[in-house]
C-alpha positions as CSV (number, residue, x, y, z in Angstrom):
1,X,73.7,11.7,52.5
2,X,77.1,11.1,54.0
3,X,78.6,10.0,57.0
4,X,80.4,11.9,59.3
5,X,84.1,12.9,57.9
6,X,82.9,11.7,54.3
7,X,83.0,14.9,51.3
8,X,79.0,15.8,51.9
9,X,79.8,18.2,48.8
10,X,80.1,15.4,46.6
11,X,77.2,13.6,47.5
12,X,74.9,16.7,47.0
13,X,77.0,17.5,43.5
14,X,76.0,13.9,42.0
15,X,72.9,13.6,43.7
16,X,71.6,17.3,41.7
17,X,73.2,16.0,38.9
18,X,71.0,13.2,38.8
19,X,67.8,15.3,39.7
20,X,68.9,17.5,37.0
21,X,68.7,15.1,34.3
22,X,66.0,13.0,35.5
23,X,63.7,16.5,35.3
24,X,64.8,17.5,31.6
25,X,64.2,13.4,30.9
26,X,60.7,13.5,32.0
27,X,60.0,17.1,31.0
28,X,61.4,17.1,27.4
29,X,58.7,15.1,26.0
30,X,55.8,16.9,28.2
31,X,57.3,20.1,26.7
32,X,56.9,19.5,23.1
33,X,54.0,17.9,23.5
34,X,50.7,20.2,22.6
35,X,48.3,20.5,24.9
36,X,47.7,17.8,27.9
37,X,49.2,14.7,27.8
38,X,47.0,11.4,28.4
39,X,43.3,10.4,28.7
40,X,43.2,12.1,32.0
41,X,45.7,15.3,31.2
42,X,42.9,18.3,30.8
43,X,41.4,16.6,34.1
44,X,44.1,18.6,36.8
45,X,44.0,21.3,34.4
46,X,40.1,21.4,35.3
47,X,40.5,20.4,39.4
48,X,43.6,23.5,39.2
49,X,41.3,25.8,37.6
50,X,38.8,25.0,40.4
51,X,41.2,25.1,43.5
52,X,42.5,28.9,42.1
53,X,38.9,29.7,40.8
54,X,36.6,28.4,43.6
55,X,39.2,27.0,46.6
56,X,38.4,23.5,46.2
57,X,38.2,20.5,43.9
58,X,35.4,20.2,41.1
59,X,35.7,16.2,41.4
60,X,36.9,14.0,44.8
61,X,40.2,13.4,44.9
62,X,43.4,13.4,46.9
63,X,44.2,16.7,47.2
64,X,47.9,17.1,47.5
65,X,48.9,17.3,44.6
66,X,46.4,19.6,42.6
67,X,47.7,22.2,45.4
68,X,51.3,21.8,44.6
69,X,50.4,22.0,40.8
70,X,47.7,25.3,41.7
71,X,50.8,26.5,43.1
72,X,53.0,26.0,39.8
73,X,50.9,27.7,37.9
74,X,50.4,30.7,39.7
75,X,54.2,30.9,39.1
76,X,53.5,30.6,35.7
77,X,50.9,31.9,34.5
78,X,49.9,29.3,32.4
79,X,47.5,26.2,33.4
80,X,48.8,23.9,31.0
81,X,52.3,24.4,31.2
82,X,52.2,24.5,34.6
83,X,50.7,21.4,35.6
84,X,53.1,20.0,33.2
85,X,56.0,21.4,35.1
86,X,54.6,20.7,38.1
87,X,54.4,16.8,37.3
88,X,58.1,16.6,35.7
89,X,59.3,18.5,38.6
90,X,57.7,17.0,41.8
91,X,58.6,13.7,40.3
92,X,61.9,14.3,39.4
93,X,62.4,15.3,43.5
94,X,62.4,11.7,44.3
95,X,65.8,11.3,43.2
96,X,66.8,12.8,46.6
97,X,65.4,10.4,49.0
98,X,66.2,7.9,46.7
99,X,69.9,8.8,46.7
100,X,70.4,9.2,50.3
101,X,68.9,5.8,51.3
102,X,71.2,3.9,48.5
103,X,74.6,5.9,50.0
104,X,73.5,4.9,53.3
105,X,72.6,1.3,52.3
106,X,75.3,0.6,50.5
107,X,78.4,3.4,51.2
108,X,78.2,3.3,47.0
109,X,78.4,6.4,45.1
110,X,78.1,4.7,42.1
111,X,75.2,2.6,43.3
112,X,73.0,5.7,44.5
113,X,73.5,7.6,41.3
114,X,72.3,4.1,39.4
115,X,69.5,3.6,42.2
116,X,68.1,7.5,41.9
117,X,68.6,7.7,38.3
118,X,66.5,4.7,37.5
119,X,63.8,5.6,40.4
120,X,62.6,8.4,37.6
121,X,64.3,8.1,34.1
122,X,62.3,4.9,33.0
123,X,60.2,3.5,30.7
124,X,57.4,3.1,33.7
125,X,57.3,6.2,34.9
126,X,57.2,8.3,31.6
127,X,54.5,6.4,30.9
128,X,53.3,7.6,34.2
129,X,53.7,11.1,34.1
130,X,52.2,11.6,31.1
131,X,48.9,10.6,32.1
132,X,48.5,9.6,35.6
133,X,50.0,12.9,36.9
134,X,49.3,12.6,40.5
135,X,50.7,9.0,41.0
136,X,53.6,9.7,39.4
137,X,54.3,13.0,42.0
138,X,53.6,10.4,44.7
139,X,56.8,8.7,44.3
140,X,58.3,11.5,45.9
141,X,56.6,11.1,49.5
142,X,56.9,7.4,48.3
143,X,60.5,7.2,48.0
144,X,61.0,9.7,51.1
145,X,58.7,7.3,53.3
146,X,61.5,4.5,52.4
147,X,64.3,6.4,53.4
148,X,62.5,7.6,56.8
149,X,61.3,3.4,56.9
150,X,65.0,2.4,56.1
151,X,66.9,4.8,58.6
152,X,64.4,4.0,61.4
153,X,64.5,0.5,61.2
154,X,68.5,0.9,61.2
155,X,68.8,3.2,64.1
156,X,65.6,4.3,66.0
157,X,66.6,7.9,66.2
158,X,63.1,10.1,66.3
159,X,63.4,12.9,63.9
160,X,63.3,9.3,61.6
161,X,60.2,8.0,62.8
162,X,58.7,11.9,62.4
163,X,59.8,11.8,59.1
164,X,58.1,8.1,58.5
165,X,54.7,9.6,60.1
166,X,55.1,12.9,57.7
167,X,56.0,11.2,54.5
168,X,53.7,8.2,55.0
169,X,50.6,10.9,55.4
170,X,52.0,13.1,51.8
171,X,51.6,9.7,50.1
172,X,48.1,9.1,51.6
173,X,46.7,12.2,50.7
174,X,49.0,12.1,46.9
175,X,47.9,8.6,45.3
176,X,46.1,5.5,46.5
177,X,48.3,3.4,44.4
178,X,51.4,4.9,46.1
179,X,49.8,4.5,49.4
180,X,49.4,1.0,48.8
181,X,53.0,0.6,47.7
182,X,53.8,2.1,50.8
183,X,51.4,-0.1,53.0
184,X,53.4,-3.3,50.8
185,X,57.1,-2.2,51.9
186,X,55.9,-1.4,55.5
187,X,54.5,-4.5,55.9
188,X,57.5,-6.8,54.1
189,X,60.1,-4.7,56.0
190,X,58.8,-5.8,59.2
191,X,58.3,-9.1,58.2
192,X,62.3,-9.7,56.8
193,X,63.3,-7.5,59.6
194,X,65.3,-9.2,62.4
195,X,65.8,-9.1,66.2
196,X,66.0,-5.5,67.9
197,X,65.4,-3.8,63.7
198,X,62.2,-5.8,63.7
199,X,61.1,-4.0,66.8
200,X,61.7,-0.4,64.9
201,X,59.9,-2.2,61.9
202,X,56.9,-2.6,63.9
203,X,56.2,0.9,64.2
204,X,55.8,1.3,60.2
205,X,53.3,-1.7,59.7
206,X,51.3,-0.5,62.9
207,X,50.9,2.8,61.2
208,X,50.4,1.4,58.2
209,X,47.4,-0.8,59.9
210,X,46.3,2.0,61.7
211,X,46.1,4.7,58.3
212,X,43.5,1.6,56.9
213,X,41.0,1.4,59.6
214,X,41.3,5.4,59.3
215,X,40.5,5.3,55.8
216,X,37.5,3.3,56.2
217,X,35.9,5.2,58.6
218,X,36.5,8.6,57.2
219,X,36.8,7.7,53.2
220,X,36.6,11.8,52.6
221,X,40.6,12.0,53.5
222,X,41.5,11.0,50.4
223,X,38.6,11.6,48.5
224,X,36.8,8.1,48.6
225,X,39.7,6.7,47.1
226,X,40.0,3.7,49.5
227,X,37.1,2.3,47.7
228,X,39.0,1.5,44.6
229,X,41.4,-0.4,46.9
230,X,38.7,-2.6,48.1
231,X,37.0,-2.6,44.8
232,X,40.3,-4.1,43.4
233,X,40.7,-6.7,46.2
234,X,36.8,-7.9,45.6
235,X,37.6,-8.4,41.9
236,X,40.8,-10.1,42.2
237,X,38.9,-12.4,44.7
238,X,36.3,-13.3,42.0
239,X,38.7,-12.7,38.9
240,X,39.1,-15.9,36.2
241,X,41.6,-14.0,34.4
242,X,43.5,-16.5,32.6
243,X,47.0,-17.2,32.2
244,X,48.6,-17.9,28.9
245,X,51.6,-20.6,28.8
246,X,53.5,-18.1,26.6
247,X,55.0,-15.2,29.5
248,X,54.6,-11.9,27.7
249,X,57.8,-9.5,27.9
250,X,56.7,-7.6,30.8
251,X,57.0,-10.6,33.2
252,X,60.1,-11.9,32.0
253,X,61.1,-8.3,33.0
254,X,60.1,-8.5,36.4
255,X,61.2,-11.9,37.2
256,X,64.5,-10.3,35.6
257,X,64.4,-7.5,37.9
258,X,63.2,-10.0,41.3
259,X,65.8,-12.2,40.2
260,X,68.4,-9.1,40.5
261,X,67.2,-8.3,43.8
262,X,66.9,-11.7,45.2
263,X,70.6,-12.3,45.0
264,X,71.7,-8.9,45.8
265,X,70.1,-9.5,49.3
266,X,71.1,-12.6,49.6
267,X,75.2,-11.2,48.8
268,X,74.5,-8.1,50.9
269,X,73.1,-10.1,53.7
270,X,76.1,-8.6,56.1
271,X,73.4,-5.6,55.5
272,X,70.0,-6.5,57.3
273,X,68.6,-3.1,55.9
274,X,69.3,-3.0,52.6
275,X,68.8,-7.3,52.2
276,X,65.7,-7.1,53.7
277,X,64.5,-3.6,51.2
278,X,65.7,-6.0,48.4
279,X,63.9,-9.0,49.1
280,X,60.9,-6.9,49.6
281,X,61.6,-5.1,46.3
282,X,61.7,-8.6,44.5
283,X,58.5,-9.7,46.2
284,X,56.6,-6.5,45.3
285,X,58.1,-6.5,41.5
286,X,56.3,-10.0,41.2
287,X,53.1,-8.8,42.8
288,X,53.3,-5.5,40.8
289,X,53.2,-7.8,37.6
290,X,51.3,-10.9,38.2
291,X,49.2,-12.0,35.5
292,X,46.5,-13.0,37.4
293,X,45.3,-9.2,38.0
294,X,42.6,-8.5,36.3
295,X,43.7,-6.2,32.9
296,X,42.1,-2.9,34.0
297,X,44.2,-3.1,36.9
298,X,47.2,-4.4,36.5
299,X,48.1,-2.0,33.4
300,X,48.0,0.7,36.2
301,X,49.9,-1.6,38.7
302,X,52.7,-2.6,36.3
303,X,53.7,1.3,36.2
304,X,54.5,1.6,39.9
305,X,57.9,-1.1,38.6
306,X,59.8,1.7,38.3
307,X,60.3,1.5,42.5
308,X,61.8,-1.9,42.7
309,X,63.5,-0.9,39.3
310,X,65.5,1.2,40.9
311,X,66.3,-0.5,44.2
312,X,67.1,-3.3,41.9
313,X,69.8,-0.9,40.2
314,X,71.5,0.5,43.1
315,X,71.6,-3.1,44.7
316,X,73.6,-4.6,41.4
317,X,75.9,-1.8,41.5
318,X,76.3,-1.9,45.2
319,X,77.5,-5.3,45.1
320,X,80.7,-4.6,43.1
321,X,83.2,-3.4,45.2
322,X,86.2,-2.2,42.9
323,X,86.2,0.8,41.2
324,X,84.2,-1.0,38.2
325,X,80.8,0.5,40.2
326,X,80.7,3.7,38.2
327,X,81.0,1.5,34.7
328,X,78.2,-0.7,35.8
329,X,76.0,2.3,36.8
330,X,76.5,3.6,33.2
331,X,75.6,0.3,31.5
332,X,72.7,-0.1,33.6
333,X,71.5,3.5,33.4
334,X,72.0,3.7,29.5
335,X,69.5,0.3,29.1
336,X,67.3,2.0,31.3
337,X,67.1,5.3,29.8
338,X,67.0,4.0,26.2
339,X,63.8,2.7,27.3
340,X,62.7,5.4,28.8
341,X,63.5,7.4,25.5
342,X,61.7,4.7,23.0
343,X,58.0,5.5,25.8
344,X,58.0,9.0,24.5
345,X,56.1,8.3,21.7
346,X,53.0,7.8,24.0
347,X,53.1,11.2,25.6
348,X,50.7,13.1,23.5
349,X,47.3,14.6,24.1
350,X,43.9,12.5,23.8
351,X,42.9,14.9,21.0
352,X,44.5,16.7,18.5
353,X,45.0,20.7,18.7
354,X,43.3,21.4,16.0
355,X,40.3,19.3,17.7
356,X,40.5,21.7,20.5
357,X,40.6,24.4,18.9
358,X,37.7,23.9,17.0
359,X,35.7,22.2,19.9
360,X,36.0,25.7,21.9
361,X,34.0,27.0,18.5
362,X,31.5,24.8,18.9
363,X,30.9,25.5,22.4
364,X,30.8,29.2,21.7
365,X,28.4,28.2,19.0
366,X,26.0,26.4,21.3
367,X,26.5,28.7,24.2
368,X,24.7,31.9,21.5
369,X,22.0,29.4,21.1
370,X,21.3,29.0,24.2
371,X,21.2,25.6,24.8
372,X,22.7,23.0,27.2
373,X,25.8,20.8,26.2
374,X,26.0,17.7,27.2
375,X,29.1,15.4,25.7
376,X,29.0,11.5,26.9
377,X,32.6,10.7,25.8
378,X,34.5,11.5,29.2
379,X,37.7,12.0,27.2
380,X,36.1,15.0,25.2
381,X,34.2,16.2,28.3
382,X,37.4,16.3,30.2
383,X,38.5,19.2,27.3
384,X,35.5,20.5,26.8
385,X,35.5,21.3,30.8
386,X,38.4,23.5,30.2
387,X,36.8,25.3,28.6
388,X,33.7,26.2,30.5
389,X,32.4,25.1,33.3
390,X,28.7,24.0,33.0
391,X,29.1,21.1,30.7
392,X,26.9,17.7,31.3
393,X,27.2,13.8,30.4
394,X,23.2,13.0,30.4
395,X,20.9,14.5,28.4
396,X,19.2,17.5,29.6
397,X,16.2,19.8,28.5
398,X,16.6,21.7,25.8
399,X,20.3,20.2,25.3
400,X,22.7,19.6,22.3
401,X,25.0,16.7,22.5
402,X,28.7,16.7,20.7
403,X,29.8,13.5,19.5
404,X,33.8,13.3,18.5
405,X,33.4,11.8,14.8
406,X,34.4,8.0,14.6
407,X,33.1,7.7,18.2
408,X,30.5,5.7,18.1
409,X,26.9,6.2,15.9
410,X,25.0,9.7,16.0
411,X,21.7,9.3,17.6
412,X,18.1,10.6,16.5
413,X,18.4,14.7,16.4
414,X,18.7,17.9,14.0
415,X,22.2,18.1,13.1
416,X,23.3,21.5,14.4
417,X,26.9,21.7,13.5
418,X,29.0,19.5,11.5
419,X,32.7,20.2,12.1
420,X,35.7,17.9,10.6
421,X,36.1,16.7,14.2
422,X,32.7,17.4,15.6
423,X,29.0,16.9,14.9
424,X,26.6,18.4,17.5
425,X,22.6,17.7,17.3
426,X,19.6,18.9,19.1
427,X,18.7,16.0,21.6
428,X,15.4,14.6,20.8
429,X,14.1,12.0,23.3
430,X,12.6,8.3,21.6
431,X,9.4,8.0,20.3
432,X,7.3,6.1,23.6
433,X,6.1,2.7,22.6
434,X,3.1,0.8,23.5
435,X,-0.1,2.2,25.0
436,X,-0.2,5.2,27.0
């Protein structure tokens, strides 16, 4: 984190620190909070229970990160709690990498603490944690791919470029979303890169090349998800999103946060590395946010912010060059945080205890009749599937279907059970029409 004849013991003291209160930030509110948090929460509690139960995944996925959270919660003891730890914990680790590039970059205490600080303890990635578990863990390999990019590109030294390979392959096989981040700053890098640095810059954007064409042909490494990459590229293509006059909030904040970056590069250009990871930083916050993704995608996008967030931090601070640094660090991190603090309202469970509680009634109540479940509603599935294992979306022969009440109309059937969150009927197929 230090150069040579520099106090390393400092460096490591604020850079725990930091990782110390970036984990209680992000686990506080997944503590308290019942259950799973988010739509997809009791999904890695199901792909967990499978990897300890039956040594692999129910559904295809990356991998990397359900056996980091199996492993959790074999510490544990508890599947909930520990995928919840797990996800506040593995994200919380980026602060590391995060903190070491920014000393480098900039020789700025005060702007590594700001740059790590923000990396985690923000409004975008509370949001991410408490439902898209495994992207948010990805920022770790993420944010350790930068450093290994960064350090390359400044010196060439080969335990760097191991580290670029290693850390670029954790964020493949963690999240396609941070993989794509990754492929983004690999390939900006090289392109802002100059003279003998563009040379080392190379090396990331050929691997970065290279991990697509690898991708296609063998989809299975990541669990197929290089398709939803392509998907979103074909549907951006043909989108006809349009774009109001008004700018909502959000991209006021990013041209805020590209505007930061843009003339932090252009002040620290006596610093090819760290201009060149801030001008990419203000190109990807744009991209991140532009209104002309379509809204099923850019919702997920506008979470990853949280990167350039931080980059945009440590930049600002590392521009001052008195002893003001620290003071600027704790105005910035203080707006940041606040944020952060007024997301936790949306980290709370999908459905209500009580719900689950008496949705595992119901399917001990169906189980002694022996009939099949089937729930359509993914969300409810998702629960139900923590439950017990053999649970169905389509009808099937000699089934019963559970509806959550006040989702959506109960079709034909005998009403089996009638619960205050529940109703559960005996599927009856529709009457054929026309001759025979």
């Amino acid at each position: 984190m230090s150069k040579a004849g520099e106090n390393v013991a400092v460096d490591v003291a604020l850079a725990c620190t930091a990782f110390i209160t970036c984990f209680f930030f992000l686990y506080y509110p997944m503590a308290v909070c019942p259950l799973l948090p988010g739509i997809d929460g009791p999904y890695y509690a199901i792909q967990v229970s499978w990897l300890l139960e039956k040594g692999g995944l129910k559904y295809m996925d990356p991998p990397l990160a359900f056996y980091i959270m199996a492993l959790i919660v074999l510490l544990t003891g508890n599947l909930f709690e520990g995928v919840k730890l797990a996800a506040s914990l593995v994200t919380s680790l980026a602060v590391f990498p995060t903190y070491a590039m920014m000393k480098r970059l900039t020789g700025s205490r005060a702007a590594s603490l700001a740059g790590s600080i923000a990396m985690v303890a923000n409004p975008f990635v509370v949001r991410m944690v408490s439902d898209f578990m495994k992207n948010s863990m990805g920022l770790l390999w993420l944010s350790t791919f930068l450093y290994f990019e960064t350090a390359y590109i400044e010196e060439g030294r080969k335990q760097d470029l191991i580290g670029l390979l290693a850390s670029f392959a954790l964020t493949l096989l963690t999240h396609i979303l941070d993989y794509g981040v990754a492929l983004l700053y690999a390939s900006l890098l090289f392109l802002f890169s100059r003279g003998e640095k563009r040379k080392r810059a190379l090396v990331g954007f050929l691997v970065s090349i290279a991990s697509l064409a690898l991708l296609v042909a063998a989809p299975f490494i990541v669990g197929g998800d290089i398709w939803k990459g392509l998907a979103f590229v074909e549907e951006f293509i043909e989108s006809e999103e349009e774009v109001s006059i008004f700018m909502p909030n959000f991209i006021v904040q990013a041209i805020g946060i590209a505007s930061t970056l843009f003339i932090a590069a252009w002040l620290m250009r006596d610093k090819p590395a760290l201009s060149a990871l801030a001008f990419s930083s203000g190109l990807i916050v744009l991209g991140l946010n532009l209104p002309l993704i379509p809204k099923k995608w850019l919702f997920r996008f506008r979470l990853m912010t949280g990167v350039p967030l931080s980059h945009a931090a440590g930049s600002a601070v590392g521009v001052i060059r008195d002893n003001k640094g620290f003071v600027a660090a704790v105005l910035i991190l203080t707006m940041v945080m606040t944020m952060g603090i007024q997301t936790y309202r949306v980290v709370r469970p999908s459905m209500p205890p009580e719900a689950y509680t008496e949705l595992k009634h119901v399917l001990e109540l169906l189980e002694e009749k022996g009939l099949t479940i089937v729930i359509p509603d993914t969300r409810v599935r998702y629960w139900a599937e923590t439950l017990r294992e053999d649970i169905y979306r389509d009808p099937q022969p000699h089934s019963a279907i559970i509806l959550m009440k006040g989702r959506g109309k109960v079709p034909r059937g005998a009403i089996i059970y009638d619960g205050k969150f529940f109703v559960a009927f005996i599927h009856e197929a529709p009457p054929r029409r026309g001759p025979p």
